[in-house]
C-alpha positions as a Markdown table, in Angstrom:
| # | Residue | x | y | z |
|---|---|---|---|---|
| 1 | Unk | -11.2 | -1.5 | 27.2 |
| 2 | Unk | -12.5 | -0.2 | 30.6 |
| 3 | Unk | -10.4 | 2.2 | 32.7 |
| 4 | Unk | -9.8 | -0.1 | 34.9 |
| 5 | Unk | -7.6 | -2.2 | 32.2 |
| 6 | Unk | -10.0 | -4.8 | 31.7 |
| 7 | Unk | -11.1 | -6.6 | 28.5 |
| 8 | Unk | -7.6 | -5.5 | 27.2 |
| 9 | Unk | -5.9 | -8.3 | 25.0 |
| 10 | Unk | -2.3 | -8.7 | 23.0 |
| 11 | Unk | -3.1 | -8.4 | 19.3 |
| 12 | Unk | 0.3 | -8.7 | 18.0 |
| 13 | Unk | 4.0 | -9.0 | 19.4 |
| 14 | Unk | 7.5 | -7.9 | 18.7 |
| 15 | Unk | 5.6 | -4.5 | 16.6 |
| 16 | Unk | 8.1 | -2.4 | 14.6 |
| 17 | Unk | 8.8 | 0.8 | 15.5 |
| 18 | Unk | 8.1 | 2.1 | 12.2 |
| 19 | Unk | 5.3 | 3.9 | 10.8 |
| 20 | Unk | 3.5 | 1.0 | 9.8 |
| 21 | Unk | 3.7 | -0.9 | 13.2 |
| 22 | Unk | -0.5 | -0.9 | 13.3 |
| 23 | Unk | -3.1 | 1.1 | 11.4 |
| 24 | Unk | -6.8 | 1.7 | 11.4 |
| 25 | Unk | -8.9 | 0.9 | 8.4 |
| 26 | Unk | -10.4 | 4.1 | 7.4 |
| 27 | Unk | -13.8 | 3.1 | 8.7 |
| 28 | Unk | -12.3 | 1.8 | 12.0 |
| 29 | Unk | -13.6 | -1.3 | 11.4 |
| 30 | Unk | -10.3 | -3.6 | 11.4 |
| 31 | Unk | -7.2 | -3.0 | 12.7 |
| 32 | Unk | -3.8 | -3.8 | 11.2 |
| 33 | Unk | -0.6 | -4.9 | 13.1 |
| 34 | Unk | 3.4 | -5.6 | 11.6 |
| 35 | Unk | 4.4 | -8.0 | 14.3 |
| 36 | Unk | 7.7 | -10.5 | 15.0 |
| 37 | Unk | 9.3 | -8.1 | 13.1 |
| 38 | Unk | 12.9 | -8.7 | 12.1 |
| 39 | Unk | 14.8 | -5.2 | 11.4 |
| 40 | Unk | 17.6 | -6.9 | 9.8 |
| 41 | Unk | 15.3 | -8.0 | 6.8 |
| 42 | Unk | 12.7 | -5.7 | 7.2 |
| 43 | Unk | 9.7 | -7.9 | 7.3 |
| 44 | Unk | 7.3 | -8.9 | 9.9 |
| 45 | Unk | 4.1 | -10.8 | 10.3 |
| 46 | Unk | 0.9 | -9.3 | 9.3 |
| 47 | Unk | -2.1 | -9.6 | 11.9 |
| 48 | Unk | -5.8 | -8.6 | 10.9 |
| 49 | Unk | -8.3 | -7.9 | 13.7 |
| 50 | Unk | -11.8 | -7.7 | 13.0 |
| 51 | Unk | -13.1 | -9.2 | 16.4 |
| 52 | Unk | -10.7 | -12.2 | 15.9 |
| 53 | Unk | -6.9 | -11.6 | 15.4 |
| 54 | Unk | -5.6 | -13.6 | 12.2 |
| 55 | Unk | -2.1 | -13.8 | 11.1 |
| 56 | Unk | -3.0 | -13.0 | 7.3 |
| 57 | Unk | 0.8 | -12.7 | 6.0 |
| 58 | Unk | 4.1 | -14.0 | 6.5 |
| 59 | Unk | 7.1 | -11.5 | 5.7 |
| 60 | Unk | 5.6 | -8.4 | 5.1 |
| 61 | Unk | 7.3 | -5.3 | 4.8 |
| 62 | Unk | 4.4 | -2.6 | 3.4 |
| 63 | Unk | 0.4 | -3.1 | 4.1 |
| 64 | Unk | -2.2 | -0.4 | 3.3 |
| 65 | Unk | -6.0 | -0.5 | 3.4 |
| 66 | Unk | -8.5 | 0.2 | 0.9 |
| 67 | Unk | -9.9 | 3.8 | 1.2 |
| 68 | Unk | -13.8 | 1.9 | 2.0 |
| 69 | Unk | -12.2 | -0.7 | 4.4 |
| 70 | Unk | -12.9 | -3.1 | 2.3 |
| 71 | Unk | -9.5 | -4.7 | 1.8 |
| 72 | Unk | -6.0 | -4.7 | 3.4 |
| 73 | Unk | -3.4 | -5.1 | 0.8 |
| 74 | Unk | -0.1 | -6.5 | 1.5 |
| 75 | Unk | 3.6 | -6.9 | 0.4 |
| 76 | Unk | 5.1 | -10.1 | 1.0 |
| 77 | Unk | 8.2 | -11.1 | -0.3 |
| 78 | Unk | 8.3 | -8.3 | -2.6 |
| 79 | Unk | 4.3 | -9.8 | -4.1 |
| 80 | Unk | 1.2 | -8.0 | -3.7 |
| 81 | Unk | -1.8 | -9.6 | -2.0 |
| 82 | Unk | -5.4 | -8.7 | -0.7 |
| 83 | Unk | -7.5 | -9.5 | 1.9 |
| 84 | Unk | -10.7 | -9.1 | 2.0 |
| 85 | Unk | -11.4 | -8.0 | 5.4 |
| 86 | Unk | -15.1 | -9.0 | 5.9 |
| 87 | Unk | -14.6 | -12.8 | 4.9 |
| 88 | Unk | -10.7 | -12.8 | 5.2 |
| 89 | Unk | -10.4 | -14.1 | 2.0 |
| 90 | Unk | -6.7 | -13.7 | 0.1 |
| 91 | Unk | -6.2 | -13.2 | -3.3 |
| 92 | Unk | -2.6 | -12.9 | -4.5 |
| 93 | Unk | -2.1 | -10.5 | -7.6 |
| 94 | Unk | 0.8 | -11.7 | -9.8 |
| 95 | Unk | 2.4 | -9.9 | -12.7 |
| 96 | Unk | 4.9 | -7.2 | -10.5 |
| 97 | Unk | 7.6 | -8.2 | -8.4 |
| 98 | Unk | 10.0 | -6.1 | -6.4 |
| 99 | Unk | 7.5 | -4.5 | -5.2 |
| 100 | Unk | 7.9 | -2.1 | -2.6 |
| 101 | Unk | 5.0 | -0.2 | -1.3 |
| 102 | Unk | 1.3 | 0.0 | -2.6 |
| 103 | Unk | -1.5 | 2.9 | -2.4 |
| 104 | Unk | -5.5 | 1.6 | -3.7 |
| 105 | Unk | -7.7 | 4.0 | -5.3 |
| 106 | Unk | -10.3 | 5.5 | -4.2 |
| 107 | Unk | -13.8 | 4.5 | -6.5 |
| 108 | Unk | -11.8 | 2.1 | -8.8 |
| 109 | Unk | -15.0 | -0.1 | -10.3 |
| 110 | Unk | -13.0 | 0.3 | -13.8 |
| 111 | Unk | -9.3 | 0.8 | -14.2 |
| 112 | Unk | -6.3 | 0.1 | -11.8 |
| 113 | Unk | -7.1 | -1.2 | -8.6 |
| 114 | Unk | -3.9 | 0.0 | -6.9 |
| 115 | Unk | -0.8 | 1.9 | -7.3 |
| 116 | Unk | 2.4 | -0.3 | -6.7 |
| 117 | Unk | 6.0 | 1.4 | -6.7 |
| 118 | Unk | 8.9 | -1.3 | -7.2 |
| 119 | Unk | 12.2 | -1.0 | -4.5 |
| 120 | Unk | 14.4 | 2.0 | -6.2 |
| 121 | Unk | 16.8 | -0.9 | -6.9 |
| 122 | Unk | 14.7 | -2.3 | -9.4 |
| 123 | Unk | 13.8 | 0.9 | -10.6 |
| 124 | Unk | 11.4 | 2.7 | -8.4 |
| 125 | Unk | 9.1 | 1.9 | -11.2 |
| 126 | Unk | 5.3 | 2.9 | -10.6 |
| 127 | Unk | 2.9 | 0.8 | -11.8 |
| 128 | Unk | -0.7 | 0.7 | -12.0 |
| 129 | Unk | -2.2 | -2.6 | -11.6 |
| 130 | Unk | -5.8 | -4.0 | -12.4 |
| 131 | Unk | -7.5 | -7.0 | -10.2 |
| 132 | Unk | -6.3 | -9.8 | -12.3 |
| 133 | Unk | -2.6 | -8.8 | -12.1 |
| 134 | Unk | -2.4 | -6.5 | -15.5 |
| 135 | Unk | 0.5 | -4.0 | -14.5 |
| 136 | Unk | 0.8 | -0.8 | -16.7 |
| 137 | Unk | 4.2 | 1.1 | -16.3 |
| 138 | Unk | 3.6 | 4.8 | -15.6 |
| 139 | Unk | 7.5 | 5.9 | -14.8 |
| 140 | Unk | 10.6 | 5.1 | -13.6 |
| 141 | Unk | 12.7 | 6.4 | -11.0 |
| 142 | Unk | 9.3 | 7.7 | -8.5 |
| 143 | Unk | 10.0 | 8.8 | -5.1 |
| 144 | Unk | 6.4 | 9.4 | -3.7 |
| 145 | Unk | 3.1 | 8.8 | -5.1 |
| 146 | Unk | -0.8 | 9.3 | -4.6 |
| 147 | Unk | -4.1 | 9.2 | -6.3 |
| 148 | Unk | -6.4 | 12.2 | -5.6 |
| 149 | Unk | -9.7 | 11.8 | -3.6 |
| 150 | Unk | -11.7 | 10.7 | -6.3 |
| 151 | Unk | -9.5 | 8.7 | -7.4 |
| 152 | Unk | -9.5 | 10.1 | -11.2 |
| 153 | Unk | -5.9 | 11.1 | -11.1 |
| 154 | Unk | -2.7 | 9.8 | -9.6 |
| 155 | Unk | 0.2 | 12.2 | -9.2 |
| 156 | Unk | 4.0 | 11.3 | -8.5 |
| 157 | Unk | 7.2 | 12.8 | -7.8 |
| 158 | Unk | 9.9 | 11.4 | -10.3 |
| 159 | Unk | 13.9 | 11.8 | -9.3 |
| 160 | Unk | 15.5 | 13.9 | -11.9 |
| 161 | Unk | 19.6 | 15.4 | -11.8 |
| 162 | Unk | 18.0 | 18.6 | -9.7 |
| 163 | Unk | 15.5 | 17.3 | -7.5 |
| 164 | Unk | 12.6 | 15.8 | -7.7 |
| 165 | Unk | 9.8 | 17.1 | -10.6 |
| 166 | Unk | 6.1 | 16.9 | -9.8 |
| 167 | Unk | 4.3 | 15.3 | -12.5 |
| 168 | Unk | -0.1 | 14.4 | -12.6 |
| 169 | Unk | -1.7 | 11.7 | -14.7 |
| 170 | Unk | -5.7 | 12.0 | -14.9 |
| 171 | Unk | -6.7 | 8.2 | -15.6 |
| 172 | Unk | -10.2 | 8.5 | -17.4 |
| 173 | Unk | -9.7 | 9.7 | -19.6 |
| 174 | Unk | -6.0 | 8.4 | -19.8 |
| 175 | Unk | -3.7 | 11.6 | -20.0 |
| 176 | Unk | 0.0 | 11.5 | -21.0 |
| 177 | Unk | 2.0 | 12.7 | -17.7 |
| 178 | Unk | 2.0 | 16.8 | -17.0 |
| 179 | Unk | 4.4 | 17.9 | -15.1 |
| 180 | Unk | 3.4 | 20.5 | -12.8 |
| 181 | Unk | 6.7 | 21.4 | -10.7 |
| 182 | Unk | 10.7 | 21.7 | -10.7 |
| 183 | Unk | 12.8 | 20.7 | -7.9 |
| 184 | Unk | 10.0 | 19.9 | -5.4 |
| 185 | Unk | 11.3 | 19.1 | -1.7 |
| 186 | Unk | 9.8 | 17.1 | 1.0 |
């Protein structure tokens, strides 16, 4: 867009005014938008621009892209689904419900495609899920996750009577859960 406002456009209306309103792939190729969003339920319509805006999801209420831009991932009615972003192409991933919020991982050719974290009133269950749908438990009752860079490890903060306790996983090999803090805030 010019300074003098021209070639400006509306990608998406009625944005939250949440975090996750619009985000940037990482490679600022595509551009993400949570629009007609109802607060009552806490879902909106999710809009993919890559040139072309395209409503890609109905009530969505998480969406996070790949760490290569490759896909956006979605929640929709407590379901995961991808998109590839290039051809627009969706795949939905069965196998977890409840599902609350999602995280891919970085360099995943083998292995779990993604993080998912079911609502804490299923559980708060975090699960590692492959491409075909294959969910593997890692623990219950998680509060914030995240792989590491290089996607070999994937570390989690679990709720516990005191706090919350810092545990890491390293995923290839598979390691059982360390934990590496007590009481951790924030």
């Amino acid at each position: 867009m010019g300074a003098d406002g021209k070639g400006k456009r509306t990608v998406a209306k009625g944005l939250t005014t949440q975090d996750i309103a619009f985000s940037w792939s990482p490679q600022a190729s595509a551009l993400a938008a949570l629009g007609n969003y109802d607060y009552t339920r806490n879902v909106g319509q999710l809009v993919l621009v890559t040139g072309e805006s395209k409503v890609i999801g109905e009530e969505v209420s998480f969406y996070a892209f790949s760490p290569t831009s490759s896909h956006l991932g979605f929640i929709s009615k407590g379901q995961i689904a991808t998109v590839e972003v290039a051809s627009g192409k969706r795949t939905d991933i069965g196998g977890v419900t409840d599902v609350a919020t999602l995280e891919f991982r970085s360099g995943a050719a083998d292995g779990p495609l993604l993080a998912a974290r079911r609502k804490s009133a299923t559980g708060g269950e975090l699960m590692l899920v492959d491409a075909q749908g294959k969910a593997e438990k890692v623990a219950a009752n998680v509060s914030e996750y995240g792989f590491s860079p290089d996607g070999t490890q994937i570390a989690y903060t679990q709720r516990q009577g005191h706090g919350n306790d810092l545990y890491v996983v390293t995923l290839t090999p598979r390691s059982a859960p360390a934990r590496i803090g007590q009481g951790v805030q924030g």
